[in-house]
MIKE-21846 format. One line per field, with one value per residue (C-alpha): residue number from 1; residue in three letters; x, y, z. Coordinates in steps of 0.2 Angstrom, whole numbers, plus 5000, padded with zeros to 4 digits. Each point is the difference from the previous one (the first is absolute). Layout:
BEGIN
sevo = [NUM	...]
fimi = [Ala	...]
X = [X	...]
Y = [Y	...]
Z = [Z	...]
END
This chain:
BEGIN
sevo = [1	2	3	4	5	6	7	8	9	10	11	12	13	14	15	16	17	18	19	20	21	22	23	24	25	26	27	28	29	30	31	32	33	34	35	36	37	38	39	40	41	42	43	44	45	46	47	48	49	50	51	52	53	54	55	56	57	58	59	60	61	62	63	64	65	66	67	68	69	70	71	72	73	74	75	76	77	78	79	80	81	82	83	84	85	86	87	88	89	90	91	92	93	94	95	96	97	98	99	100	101	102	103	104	105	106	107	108	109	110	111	112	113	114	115	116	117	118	119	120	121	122	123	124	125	126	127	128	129	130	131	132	133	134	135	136	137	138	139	140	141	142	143	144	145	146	147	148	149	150	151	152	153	154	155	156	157	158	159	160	161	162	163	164	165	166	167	168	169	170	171	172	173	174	175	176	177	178	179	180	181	182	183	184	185	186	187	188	189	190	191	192	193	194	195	196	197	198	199	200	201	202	203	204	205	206	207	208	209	210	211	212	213	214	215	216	217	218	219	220	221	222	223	224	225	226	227	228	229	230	231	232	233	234	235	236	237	238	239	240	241	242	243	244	245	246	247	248	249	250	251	252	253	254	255	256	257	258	259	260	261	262	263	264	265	266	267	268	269	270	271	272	273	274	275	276	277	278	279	280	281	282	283	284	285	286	287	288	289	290	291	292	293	294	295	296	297	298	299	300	301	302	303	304	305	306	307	308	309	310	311	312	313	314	315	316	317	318	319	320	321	322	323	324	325	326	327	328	329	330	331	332	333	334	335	336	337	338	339	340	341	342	343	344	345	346	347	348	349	350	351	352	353	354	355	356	357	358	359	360	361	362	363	364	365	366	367	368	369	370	371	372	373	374	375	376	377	378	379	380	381	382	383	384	385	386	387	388	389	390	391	392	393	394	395	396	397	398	399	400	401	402	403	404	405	406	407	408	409	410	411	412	413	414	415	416	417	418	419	420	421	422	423	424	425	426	427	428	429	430	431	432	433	434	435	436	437	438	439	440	441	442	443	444	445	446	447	448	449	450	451	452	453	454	455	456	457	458	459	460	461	462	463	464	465	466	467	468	469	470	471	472	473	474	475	476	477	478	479	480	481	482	483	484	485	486	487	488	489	490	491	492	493	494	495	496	497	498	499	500	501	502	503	504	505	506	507	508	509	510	511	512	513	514	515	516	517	518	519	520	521	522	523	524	525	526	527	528	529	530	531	532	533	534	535	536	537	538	539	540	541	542	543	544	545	546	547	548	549	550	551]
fimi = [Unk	Unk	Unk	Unk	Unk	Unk	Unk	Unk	Unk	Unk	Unk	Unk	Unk	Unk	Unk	Unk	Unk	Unk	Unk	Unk	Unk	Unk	Unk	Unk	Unk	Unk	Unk	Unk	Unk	Unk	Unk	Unk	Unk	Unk	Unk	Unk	Unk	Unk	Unk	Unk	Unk	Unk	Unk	Unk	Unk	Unk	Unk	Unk	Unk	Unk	Unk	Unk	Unk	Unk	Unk	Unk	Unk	Unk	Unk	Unk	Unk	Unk	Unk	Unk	Unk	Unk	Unk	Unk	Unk	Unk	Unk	Unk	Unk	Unk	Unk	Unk	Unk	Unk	Unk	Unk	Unk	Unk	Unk	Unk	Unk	Unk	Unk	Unk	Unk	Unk	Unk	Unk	Unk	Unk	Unk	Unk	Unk	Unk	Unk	Unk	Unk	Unk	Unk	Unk	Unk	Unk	Unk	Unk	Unk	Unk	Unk	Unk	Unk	Unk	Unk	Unk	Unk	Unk	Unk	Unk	Unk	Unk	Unk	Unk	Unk	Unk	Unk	Unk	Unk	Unk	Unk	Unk	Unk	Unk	Unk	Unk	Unk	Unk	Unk	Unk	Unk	Unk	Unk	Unk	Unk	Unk	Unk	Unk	Unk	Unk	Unk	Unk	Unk	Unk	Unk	Unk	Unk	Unk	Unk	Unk	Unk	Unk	Unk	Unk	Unk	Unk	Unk	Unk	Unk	Unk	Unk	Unk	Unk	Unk	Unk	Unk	Unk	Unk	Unk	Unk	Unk	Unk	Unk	Unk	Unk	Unk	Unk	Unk	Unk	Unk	Unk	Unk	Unk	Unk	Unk	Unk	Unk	Unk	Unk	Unk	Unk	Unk	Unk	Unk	Unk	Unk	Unk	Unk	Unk	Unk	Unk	Unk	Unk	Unk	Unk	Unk	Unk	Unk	Unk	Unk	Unk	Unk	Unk	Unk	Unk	Unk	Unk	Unk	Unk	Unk	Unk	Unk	Unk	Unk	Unk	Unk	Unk	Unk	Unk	Unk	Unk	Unk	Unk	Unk	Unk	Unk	Unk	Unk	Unk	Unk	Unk	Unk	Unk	Unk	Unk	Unk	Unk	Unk	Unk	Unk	Unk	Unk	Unk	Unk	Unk	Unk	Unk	Unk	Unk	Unk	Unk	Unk	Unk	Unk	Unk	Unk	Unk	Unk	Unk	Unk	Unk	Unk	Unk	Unk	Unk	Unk	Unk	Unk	Unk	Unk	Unk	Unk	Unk	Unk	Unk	Unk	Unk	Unk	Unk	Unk	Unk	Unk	Unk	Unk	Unk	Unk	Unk	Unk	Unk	Unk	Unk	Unk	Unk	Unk	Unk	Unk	Unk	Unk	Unk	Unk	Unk	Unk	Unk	Unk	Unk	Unk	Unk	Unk	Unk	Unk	Unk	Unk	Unk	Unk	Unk	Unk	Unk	Unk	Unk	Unk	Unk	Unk	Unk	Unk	Unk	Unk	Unk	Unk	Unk	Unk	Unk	Unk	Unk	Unk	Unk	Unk	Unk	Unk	Unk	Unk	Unk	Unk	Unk	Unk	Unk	Unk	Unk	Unk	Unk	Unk	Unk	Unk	Unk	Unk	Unk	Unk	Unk	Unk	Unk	Unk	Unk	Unk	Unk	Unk	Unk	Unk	Unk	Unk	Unk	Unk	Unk	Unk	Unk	Unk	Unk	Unk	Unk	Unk	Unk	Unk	Unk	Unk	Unk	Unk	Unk	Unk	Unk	Unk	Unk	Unk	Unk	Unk	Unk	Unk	Unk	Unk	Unk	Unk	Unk	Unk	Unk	Unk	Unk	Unk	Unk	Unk	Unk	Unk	Unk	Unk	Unk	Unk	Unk	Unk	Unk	Unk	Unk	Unk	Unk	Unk	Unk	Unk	Unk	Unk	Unk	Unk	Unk	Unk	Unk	Unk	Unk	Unk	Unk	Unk	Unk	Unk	Unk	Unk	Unk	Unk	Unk	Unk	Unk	Unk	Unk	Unk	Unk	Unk	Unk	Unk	Unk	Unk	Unk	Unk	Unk	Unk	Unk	Unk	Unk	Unk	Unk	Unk	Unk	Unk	Unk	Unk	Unk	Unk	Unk	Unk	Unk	Unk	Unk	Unk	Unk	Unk	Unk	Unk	Unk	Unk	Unk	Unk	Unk	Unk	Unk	Unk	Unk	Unk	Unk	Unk	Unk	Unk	Unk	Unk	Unk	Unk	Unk	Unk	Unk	Unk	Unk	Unk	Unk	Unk	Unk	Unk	Unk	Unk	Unk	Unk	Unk	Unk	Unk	Unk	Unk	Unk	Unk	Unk	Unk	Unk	Unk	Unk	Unk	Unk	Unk	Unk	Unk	Unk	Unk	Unk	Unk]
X = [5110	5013	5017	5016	5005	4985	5005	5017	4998	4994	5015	5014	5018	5008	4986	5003	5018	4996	4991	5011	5014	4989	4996	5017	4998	5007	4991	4991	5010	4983	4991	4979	4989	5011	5010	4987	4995	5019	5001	4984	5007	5014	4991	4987	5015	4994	5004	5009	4984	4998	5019	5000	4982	5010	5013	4990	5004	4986	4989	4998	4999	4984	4994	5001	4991	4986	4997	5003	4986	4988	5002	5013	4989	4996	4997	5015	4995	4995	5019	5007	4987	5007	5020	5003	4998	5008	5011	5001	5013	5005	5016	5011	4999	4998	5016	5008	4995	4999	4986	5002	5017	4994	4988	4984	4983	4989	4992	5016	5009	4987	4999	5016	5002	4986	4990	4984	4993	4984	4985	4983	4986	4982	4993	4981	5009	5007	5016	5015	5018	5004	5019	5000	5012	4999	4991	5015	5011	4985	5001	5018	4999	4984	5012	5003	4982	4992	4983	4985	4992	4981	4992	4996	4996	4984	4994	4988	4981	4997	4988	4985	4997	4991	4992	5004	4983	4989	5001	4983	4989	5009	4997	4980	4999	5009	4989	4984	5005	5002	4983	4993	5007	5013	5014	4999	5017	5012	5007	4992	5001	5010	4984	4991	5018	5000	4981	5005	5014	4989	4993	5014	5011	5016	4997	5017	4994	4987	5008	5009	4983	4993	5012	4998	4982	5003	5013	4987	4985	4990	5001	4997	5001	4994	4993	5007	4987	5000	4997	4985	5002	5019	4997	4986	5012	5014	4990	4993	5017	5008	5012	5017	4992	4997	5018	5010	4990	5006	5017	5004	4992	5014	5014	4996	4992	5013	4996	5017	5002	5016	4987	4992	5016	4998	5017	5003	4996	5008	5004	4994	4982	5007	5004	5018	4991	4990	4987	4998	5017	5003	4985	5006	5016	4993	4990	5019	5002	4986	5005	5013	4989	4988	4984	4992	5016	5001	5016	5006	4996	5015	5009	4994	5004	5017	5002	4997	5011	5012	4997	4991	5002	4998	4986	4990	5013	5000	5017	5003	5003	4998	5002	4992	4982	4996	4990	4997	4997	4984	5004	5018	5004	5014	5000	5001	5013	5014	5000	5001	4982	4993	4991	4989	4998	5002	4996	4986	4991	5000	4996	4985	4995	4999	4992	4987	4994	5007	4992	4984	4995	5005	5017	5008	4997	5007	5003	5004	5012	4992	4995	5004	4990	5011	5003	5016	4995	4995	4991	4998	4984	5008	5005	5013	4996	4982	4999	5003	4981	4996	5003	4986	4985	4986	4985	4986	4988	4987	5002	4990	4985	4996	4993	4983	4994	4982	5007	5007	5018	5008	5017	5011	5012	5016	5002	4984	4994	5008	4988	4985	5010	5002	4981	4995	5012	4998	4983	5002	5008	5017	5003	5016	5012	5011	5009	4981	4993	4992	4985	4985	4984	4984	4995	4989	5017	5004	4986	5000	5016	4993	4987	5013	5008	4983	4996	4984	4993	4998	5015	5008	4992	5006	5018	5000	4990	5013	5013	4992	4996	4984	4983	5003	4994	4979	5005	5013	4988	4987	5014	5006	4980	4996	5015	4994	4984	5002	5020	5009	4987	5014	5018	5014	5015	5013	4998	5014	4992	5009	4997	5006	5001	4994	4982	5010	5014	4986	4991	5017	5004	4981	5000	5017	4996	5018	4994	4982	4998	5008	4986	4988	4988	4998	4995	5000	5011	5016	5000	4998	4999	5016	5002	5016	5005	5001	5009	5017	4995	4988	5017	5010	4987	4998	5018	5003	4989	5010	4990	5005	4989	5005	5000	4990	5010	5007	4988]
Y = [4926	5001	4991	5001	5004	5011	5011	5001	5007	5017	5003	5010	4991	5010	4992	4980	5004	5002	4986	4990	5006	4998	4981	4996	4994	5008	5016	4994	5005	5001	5015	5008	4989	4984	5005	4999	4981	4995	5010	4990	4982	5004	5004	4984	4988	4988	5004	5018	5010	4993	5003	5019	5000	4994	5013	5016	5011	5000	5013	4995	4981	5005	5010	4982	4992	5010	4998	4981	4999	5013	4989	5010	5016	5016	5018	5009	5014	4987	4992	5018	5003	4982	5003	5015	5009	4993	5015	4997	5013	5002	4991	5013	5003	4981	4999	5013	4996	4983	4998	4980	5000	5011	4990	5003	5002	4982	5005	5004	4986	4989	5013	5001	4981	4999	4990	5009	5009	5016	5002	5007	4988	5002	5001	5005	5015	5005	4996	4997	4998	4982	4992	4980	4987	4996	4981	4990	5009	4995	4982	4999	5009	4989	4991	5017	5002	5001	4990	5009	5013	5002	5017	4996	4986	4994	5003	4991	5005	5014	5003	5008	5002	5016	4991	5008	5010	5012	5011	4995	5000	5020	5003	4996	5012	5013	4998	5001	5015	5008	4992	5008	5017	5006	5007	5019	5002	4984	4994	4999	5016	4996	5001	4985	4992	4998	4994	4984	4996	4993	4988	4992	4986	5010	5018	5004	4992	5013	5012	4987	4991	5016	5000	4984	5000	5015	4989	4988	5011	4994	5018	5014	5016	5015	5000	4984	4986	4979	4997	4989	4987	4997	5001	4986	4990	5002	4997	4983	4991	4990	5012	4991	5006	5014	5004	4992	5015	5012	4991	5002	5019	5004	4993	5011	5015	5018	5002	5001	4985	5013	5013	4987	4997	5007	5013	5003	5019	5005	5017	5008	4989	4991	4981	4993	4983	4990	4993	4987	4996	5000	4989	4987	4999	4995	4985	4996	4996	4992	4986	4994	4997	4984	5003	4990	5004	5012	5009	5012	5016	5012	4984	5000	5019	4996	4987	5013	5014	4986	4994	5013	5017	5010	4990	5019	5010	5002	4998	4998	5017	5004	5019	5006	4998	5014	4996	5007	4992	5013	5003	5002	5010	4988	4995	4980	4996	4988	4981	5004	5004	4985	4993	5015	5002	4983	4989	5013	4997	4981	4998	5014	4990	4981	5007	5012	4996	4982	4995	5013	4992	4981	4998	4996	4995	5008	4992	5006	4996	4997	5015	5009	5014	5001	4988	4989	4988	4997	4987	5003	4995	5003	4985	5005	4983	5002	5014	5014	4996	4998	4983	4999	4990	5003	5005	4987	5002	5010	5018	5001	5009	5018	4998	5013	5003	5007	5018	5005	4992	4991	4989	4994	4988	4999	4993	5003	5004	5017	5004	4997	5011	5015	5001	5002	5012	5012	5003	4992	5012	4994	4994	4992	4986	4988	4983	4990	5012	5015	5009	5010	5007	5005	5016	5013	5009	4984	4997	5020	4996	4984	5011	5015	4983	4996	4983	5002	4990	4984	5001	5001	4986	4989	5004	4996	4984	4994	5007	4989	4985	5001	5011	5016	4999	5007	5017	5005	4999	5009	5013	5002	5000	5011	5012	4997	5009	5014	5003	5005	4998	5002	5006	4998	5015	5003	5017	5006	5011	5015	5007	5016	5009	5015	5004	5015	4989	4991	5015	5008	4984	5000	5019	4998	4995	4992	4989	4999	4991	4985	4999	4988	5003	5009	4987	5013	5014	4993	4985	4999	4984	5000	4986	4991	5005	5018	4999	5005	5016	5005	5001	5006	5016	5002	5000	5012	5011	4997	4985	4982	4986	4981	4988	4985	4984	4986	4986]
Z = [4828	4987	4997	5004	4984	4997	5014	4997	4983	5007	5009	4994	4994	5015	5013	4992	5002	5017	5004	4992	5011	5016	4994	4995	4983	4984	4994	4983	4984	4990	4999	4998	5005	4999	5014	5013	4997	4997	5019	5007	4992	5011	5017	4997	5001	5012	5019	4995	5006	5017	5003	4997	5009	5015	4999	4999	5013	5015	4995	4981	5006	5012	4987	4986	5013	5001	4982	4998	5016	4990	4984	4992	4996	5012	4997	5001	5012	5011	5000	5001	5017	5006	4993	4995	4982	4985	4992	4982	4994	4981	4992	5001	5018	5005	4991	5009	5016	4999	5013	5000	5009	5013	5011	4990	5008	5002	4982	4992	5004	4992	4985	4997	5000	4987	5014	4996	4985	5000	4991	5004	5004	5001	5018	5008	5002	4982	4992	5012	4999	5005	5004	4994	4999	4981	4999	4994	5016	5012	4996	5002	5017	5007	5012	5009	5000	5017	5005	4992	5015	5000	5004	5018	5008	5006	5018	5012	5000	5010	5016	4992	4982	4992	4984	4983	4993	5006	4985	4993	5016	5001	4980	5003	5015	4990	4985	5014	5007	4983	4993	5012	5003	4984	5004	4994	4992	4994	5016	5019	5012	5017	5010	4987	5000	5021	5001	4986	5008	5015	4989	4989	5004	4994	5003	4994	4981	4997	4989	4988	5002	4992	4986	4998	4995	4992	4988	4999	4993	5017	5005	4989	5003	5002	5014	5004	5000	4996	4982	5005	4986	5001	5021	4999	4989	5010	5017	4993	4998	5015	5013	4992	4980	5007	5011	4984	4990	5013	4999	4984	4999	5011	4991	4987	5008	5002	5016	5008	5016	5005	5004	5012	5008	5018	5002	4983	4991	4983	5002	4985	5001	4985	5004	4991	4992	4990	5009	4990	4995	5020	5002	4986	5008	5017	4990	4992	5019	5005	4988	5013	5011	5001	5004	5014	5010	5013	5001	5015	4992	5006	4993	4982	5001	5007	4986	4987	5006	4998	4983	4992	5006	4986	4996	5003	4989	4981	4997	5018	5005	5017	4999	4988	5012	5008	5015	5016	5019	5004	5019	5000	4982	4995	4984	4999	4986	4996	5005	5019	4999	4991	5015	5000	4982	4991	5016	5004	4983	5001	5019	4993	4984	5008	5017	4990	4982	4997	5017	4998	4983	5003	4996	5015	5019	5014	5018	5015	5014	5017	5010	4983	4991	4984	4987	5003	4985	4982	4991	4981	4991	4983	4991	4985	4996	4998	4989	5015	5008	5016	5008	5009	4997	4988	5013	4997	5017	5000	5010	5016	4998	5011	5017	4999	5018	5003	5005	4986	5001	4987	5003	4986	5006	4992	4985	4996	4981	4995	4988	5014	5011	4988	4995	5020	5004	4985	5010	5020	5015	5004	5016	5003	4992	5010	4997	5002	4982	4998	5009	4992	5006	4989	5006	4991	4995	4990	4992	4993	4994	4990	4995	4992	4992	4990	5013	5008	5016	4991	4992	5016	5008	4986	4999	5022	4996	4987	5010	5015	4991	5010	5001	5006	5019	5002	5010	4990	4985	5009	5005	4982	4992	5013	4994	4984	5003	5015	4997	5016	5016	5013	5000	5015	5002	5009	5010	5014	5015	5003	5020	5007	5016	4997	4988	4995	4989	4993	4995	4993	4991	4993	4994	4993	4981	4999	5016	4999	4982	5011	5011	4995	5013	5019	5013	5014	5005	5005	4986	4980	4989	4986	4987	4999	4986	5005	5018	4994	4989	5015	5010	4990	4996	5019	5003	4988	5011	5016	5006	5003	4999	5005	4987	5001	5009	4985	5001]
END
């Protein structure tokens, strides 16, 4: 930060008289530039700044000590949320109205003194205007200064912990699903959207994970499918390369976190900042915090509302964002809605992508289903990468079971996982791994993807670590050579109480096409797939029919 003298030299004659006056020392009788370091000789006598520190008024004494405590710099909106505005007015009215003899605002106080100087800094959020005691003043005001606060303080371990990850294990079954069937246009339709989610770790990651891998040239579109070199590249590294890849896509991806902000709608469907200037001011404050610690997560927001809370804000304006609470209408402006805002995007960004891609821990309390704690993975120390350990064991293999089911544990090799499941039925995944099943269906689809039988078999023994078991061979051979020999379906019954419905139902081209086939004169066979147009056609001819029960 500048000097003293330095400082003083951009003030007016008329402001130096002033703060000579307020100091009580003789006005100097030099003028231009030499006039601010005779004034600043003057101040720097030993003991004389610490004795007008002391007799500020209140407010502008608070105000002094809030700077000494954040090293003698902070952004000036942030002092004017915290003290009130500085009003800066021109000679001719200061002079007039001679603001300094009539209790002055905290910031005013301190201005007027020559306590603190302005220039513009940069910040991850552009340029800002910061207050700061000039260096020479600081050293001469240390004794006043108050023990050094950190950002928050360190809590004990919680109950349960959530470990950091799961972004990698999500990005191979994405890349699967998309290896296997494209998307049609450049993102994934609702219906696709709903049936993925039941097989990823963090369902609420799978748009950004799309963008992601977009960013990344794995996914290419149109239709949206892996790039199968840059997938099998990506696929082959450990679970922390691959999360750190995803990591560091995000920090500098546009998607916007705000719009994954639960409450939040800008009201003309344009969002008011920089993703990425948002996101590099979130690392600004990740820096604070040790890794390897756990923290009380309303704590560490708490903490920066407190020391930083236009760490969101170019210029730290807190009206100029538009935003909208989608339920209620109101919009969401001013400091008073910083929780849901500001406080909103941090609890979002630790608890989703730094936590989904490695960054951070989460823990729970007891009983608890929401995080209450954060551990950061992300050393500033270390270069920003992950903390954790370089993974050197060997990934257990695939469990093959002679009917057709294929387990892979968790941890397993991602790579090994995406090449079954671009061809294997899904079944189900759970905190144990993931569970597939060979059937005729999947092996049609290995055959669309250019892999014929002994292909297949090859990828579930190397998958497996083991020989493929003899049945399933013969299973997948015979395939091979007769295709499908028998098929299950899932078919509802539809009864009646009267032939005539069923005959009305039958005749009736907007009903009939739903019956698959008569089994007698008051019941007909319907597949499930067709149940609710069947009812809704018939009760648009005045009849009701019972749905089936929920399983």
């Amino acid at each position: 930060m500048p000097s003293l003298g330095r400082t003083l030299q951009d003030l007016d004659p008329g402001h130096l008289r002033i703060i000579a006056e307020l100091w009580g020392i003789d006005p100097p009788r030099v003028a231009g530039p030499e006039a601010g370091a005779t004034l600043a000789g003057q101040m720097l006598e030993p003991g004389l700044a610490v004795e007008v520190a002391q007799s500020l008024p209140v407010a502008s004494s608070e105000a002094l000590a809030f700077l000494l405590g954040r090293g003698g710099r902070t952004a000036l909106a942030e002092l004017g949320l915290r003290f009130g505005p500085l009003r800066i007015v021109g000679p001719g009215r200061r002079d007039r109205e001679q603001p300094w003899r009539h209790s002055p605002a905290a910031l005013e106080g301190l201005w007027y003194r020559g306590l603190i100087g302005l220039g513009f800094y940069e910040t991850p959020t552009g340029p800002q205007e910061f207050a700061f005691i000039p260096d020479d003043l600081l050293e001469a005001l240390r004794p006043l200064s108050p023990p050094a606060t950190g950002p928050a303080s360190p809590s004990s371990p919680p109950d349960s912990i959530l470990e950091a990850g799961g972004g990698a294990d999500d990005a191979a079954t994405l890349l699967a699903a998309l290896r296997r069937r494209p998307a049609r246009g450049e993102s994934l339709t609702p219906d696709r959207t709903r049936h993925l989610e039941r097989f990823l770790i963090h369902p609420a990651s799978l748009g950004l994970l799309v963008t992601l891998l977009r960013d990344l040239a794995v996914l290419i579109p149109a239709p949206l499918r892996p790039d199968p070199t840059r997938a099998r590249e990506l696929l082959a590294a450990t679970r922390s390369s691959v999360e750190w890849r995803l990591l560091e896509a995000w920090r500098r991806t546009s998607a916007n976190d705000l719009a994954g902000v639960p409450g939040l709608a800008p009201p003309k469907g344009d969002w008011p900042n920089d993703p990425i200037t948002s996101r590099d001011a979130l690392q600004a404050l990740l820096v604070e915090w040790p890794a390897r610690q756990w923290y009380s997560l309303e704590g560490l927001v708490t903490s920066v509302r407190e020391r930083h809370p236009a760490f969101l804000r170019p210029g730290g304006d807190f009206d100029s964002w538009y935003l909208l609470d989608p339920v209620t209408g109101r919009f969401l402006r001013g400091l008073d809605h910083w929780d849901r805002v500001d406080g909103a995007f941090l609890r979002y960004a630790m608890t989703g992508p730094l936590h989904w891609f490695g960054g951070a821990d989460l823990g729970l309390s007891e009983g608890g289903s929401q995080p209450t704690h954060l551990r950061l993975r992300i050393a500033s120390d270390e270069g920003d990468a992950p903390t954790e350990d370089v993974e050197t064991s060997q990934p257990p293999p695939a469990r093959i079971s002679p009917d057709g089911r294929v387990l892979f544990p968790a941890h397993s090799s991602l790579a090994h996982r995406y090449q079954v499941a671009r061809f294997a039925n899904w079944t189900h995944r759970d905190p144990r791994g993931y569970g597939y099943r060979i059937t005729p269906r999947g092996l049609a689809a290995a055959a669309s993807q250019g892999l014929d039988a002994r292909r297949v078999m090859a990828l579930v023994e190397t998958a497996s670590r083991r020989p493929i078991p003899a049945t399933l061979r013969k299973g997948i051979e015979r395939w091979a050579e007769r295709g499908v020999e028998a098929s299950l379906e899932n078919l509802l019954i539809l009864r009646v109480q009267d032939p005539a419905t069923l005959r009305r139902l039958r005749s009736d081209p907007s009903t009939g096409r739903f019956l698959e086939e008569i089994l007698g004169p008051t019941s007909a066979r319907v597949r499930s797939r067709d149940w609710e147009a069947l009812l809704a056609a018939a009760a648009r001819h005045g009849l009701l029919i019972e749905p089936p029960e929920e399983p």
